[in-house]
C-alpha positions, 0 to 999 in steps of 0.5 A, a space after each residue: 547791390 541795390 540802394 535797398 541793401 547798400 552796405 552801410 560801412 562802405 556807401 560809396 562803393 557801387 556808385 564808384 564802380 559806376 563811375 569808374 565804368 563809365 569814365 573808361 568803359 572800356 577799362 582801358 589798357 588791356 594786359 596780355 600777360 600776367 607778368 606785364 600786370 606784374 611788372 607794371 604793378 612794379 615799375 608804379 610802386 618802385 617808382 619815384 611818384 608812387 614814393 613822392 605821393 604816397 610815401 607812406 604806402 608801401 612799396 613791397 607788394 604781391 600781385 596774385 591772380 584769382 580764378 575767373 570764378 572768382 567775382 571780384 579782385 581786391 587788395 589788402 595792406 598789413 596793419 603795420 604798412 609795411 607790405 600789401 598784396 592784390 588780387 587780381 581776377 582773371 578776365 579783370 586784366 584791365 588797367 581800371 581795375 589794376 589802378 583801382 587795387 593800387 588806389 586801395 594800397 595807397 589809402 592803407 589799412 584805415 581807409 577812414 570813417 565814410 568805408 573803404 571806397 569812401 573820400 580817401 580812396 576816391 582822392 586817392 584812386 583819382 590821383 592815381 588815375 590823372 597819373 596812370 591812366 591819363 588826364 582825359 581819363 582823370 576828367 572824366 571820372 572827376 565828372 562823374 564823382 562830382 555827379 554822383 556825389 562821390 566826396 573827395 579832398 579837392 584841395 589834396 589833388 593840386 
Protein backbone atom coordinates (compact mmCIF):
# COMPACT_ATOMS: atom_id res chain seq x y z
CA UNK A 1 0.00 0.00 0.00
CA UNK A 2 1.56 3.35 -0.97
CA UNK A 3 1.24 6.83 0.85
CA UNK A 4 -1.15 7.52 -1.95
CA UNK A 5 -3.84 4.67 -0.76
CA UNK A 6 -2.98 4.44 2.70
CA UNK A 7 -6.01 3.36 4.61
CA UNK A 8 -7.00 5.78 6.39
CA UNK A 9 -8.61 3.88 9.60
CA UNK A 10 -5.24 2.37 10.25
CA UNK A 11 -2.19 5.09 9.38
CA UNK A 12 0.18 3.37 10.87
CA UNK A 13 0.30 0.07 9.71
CA UNK A 14 2.72 -0.26 6.60
CA UNK A 15 5.08 2.05 8.60
CA UNK A 16 4.96 -0.57 11.26
CA UNK A 17 5.65 -3.49 9.29
CA UNK A 18 8.85 -1.61 8.07
CA UNK A 19 9.91 -1.03 11.10
CA UNK A 20 9.46 -4.40 12.68
CA UNK A 21 11.38 -5.77 9.33
CA UNK A 22 14.08 -3.55 9.83
CA UNK A 23 14.41 -3.94 13.58
CA UNK A 24 14.76 -7.80 13.12
CA UNK A 25 15.05 -8.41 9.62
CA UNK A 26 15.69 -11.71 9.74
CA UNK A 27 12.25 -12.25 11.90
CA UNK A 28 14.04 -13.51 14.33
CA UNK A 29 13.62 -17.29 15.76
CA UNK A 30 12.32 -19.53 13.40
CA UNK A 31 9.77 -22.36 14.63
CA UNK A 32 10.23 -25.71 12.83
CA UNK A 33 6.90 -27.03 14.06
CA UNK A 34 3.43 -25.82 14.05
CA UNK A 35 3.10 -27.39 17.53
CA UNK A 36 6.51 -25.33 18.94
CA UNK A 37 4.66 -21.99 17.70
CA UNK A 38 1.66 -23.50 19.56
CA UNK A 39 3.24 -24.37 22.47
CA UNK A 40 5.33 -21.01 22.71
CA UNK A 41 1.84 -19.02 22.09
CA UNK A 42 0.85 -21.18 25.24
CA UNK A 43 3.60 -20.90 27.66
CA UNK A 44 3.41 -16.68 26.88
CA UNK A 45 -0.40 -16.16 27.60
CA UNK A 46 -0.58 -18.78 30.51
CA UNK A 47 2.53 -17.25 31.91
CA UNK A 48 2.61 -15.22 34.97
CA UNK A 49 4.07 -11.75 32.76
CA UNK A 50 1.40 -11.89 30.08
CA UNK A 51 -1.12 -12.12 33.40
CA UNK A 52 1.15 -9.08 35.22
CA UNK A 53 1.10 -6.81 31.87
CA UNK A 54 -2.08 -7.59 30.19
CA UNK A 55 -4.38 -8.69 32.78
CA UNK A 56 -7.09 -7.95 31.19
CA UNK A 57 -6.18 -9.94 27.62
CA UNK A 58 -7.32 -12.97 27.42
CA UNK A 59 -5.45 -16.26 28.22
CA UNK A 60 -7.59 -18.58 26.27
CA UNK A 61 -6.18 -18.38 22.69
CA UNK A 62 -6.42 -20.53 19.37
CA UNK A 63 -3.32 -20.62 17.32
CA UNK A 64 -4.62 -21.65 13.70
CA UNK A 65 -2.63 -22.03 10.49
CA UNK A 66 -3.35 -20.51 7.12
CA UNK A 67 -2.32 -21.88 3.63
CA UNK A 68 1.03 -20.02 2.25
CA UNK A 69 -1.56 -18.73 -0.20
CA UNK A 70 -2.60 -16.97 2.37
CA UNK A 71 -1.11 -13.10 2.31
CA UNK A 72 -1.22 -12.25 5.69
CA UNK A 73 -1.51 -13.79 9.13
CA UNK A 74 -3.84 -11.92 11.76
CA UNK A 75 -5.63 -12.02 14.99
CA UNK A 76 -9.06 -11.33 16.08
CA UNK A 77 -10.02 -11.22 20.43
CA UNK A 78 -14.02 -11.52 20.79
CA UNK A 79 -15.93 -8.65 21.81
CA UNK A 80 -16.36 -9.84 25.39
CA UNK A 81 -12.27 -10.36 25.95
CA UNK A 82 -12.69 -13.45 26.92
CA UNK A 83 -10.96 -15.73 24.24
CA UNK A 84 -8.84 -14.74 21.11
CA UNK A 85 -7.60 -16.83 17.89
CA UNK A 86 -4.61 -16.04 15.60
CA UNK A 87 -3.83 -16.98 12.43
CA UNK A 88 -0.59 -17.60 11.47
CA UNK A 89 0.51 -18.03 7.52
CA UNK A 90 2.49 -20.47 6.55
CA UNK A 91 6.08 -19.41 5.53
CA UNK A 92 5.40 -16.76 8.33
CA UNK A 93 6.61 -19.05 11.51
CA UNK A 94 9.00 -16.52 12.69
CA UNK A 95 8.93 -15.03 16.17
CA UNK A 96 8.04 -11.24 14.69
CA UNK A 97 5.39 -12.38 13.28
CA UNK A 98 3.92 -14.61 15.97
CA UNK A 99 5.01 -11.60 18.88
CA UNK A 100 3.14 -9.29 16.42
CA UNK A 101 -0.20 -11.23 16.51
CA UNK A 102 0.32 -11.54 20.43
CA UNK A 103 0.80 -7.85 20.50
CA UNK A 104 -2.75 -7.52 18.71
CA UNK A 105 -4.27 -9.99 21.57
CA UNK A 106 -3.03 -7.92 24.23
CA UNK A 107 -4.59 -4.60 22.79
CA UNK A 108 -8.07 -6.21 22.77
CA UNK A 109 -11.08 -5.88 20.53
CA UNK A 110 -10.79 -1.82 20.63
CA UNK A 111 -7.41 -0.82 19.59
CA UNK A 112 -8.38 2.96 20.10
CA UNK A 113 -8.85 5.96 17.59
CA UNK A 114 -5.49 6.22 15.54
CA UNK A 115 -6.53 2.12 13.98
CA UNK A 116 -5.52 -0.98 15.09
CA UNK A 117 -1.55 -0.68 14.69
CA UNK A 118 -1.96 2.66 16.17
CA UNK A 119 -0.22 3.96 19.92
CA UNK A 120 -1.83 1.04 22.02
CA UNK A 121 -0.67 -1.60 19.60
CA UNK A 122 2.73 -0.36 19.10
CA UNK A 123 3.36 0.30 23.35
CA UNK A 124 2.12 -2.66 23.47
CA UNK A 125 3.64 -4.78 20.70
CA UNK A 126 7.16 -2.94 21.93
CA UNK A 127 6.53 -4.50 25.52
CA UNK A 128 5.96 -7.53 24.16
CA UNK A 129 9.10 -7.55 22.37
CA UNK A 130 11.50 -6.15 25.18
CA UNK A 131 10.25 -9.33 27.02
CA UNK A 132 10.13 -11.93 24.11
CA UNK A 133 12.41 -11.21 21.71
CA UNK A 134 15.05 -9.65 23.71
CA UNK A 135 16.26 -5.89 24.83
CA UNK A 136 18.66 -5.40 21.85
CA UNK A 137 15.76 -6.50 19.56
CA UNK A 138 13.29 -3.78 21.82
CA UNK A 139 15.73 -1.16 20.89
CA UNK A 140 15.80 -1.27 17.72
CA UNK A 141 12.41 -1.32 16.99
CA UNK A 142 12.16 1.59 19.66
CA UNK A 143 14.39 3.42 17.17
CA UNK A 144 12.72 3.01 14.49
CA UNK A 145 9.26 4.02 15.82
CA UNK A 146 10.79 6.92 17.14
CA UNK A 147 12.11 7.49 13.58
CA UNK A 148 9.39 7.03 11.48
CA UNK A 149 6.73 8.59 13.80
CA UNK A 150 5.19 5.97 15.13
CA UNK A 151 3.31 7.41 18.41
CA UNK A 152 3.51 5.10 21.69
CA UNK A 153 2.70 5.81 25.41
CA UNK A 154 6.48 6.04 26.70
CA UNK A 155 5.46 6.40 30.10
CA UNK A 156 3.54 2.93 29.89
CA UNK A 157 6.78 0.94 29.00
CA UNK A 158 8.92 1.92 32.57
Amino acid sequence: MTAATEDPTDPHRDTLYRCEHDALPDGGRRFRRFAELERFVTEVVLGPWWEQEFPDAPIEVTVLRRSAGATFSAAHVAEDGDAAAIWIRDGSWDAVTVVHELAHVATGADAGPDGSHGSLFATNLLRCWRELLGVQAYGALRSALEANGIPYHRDRLD
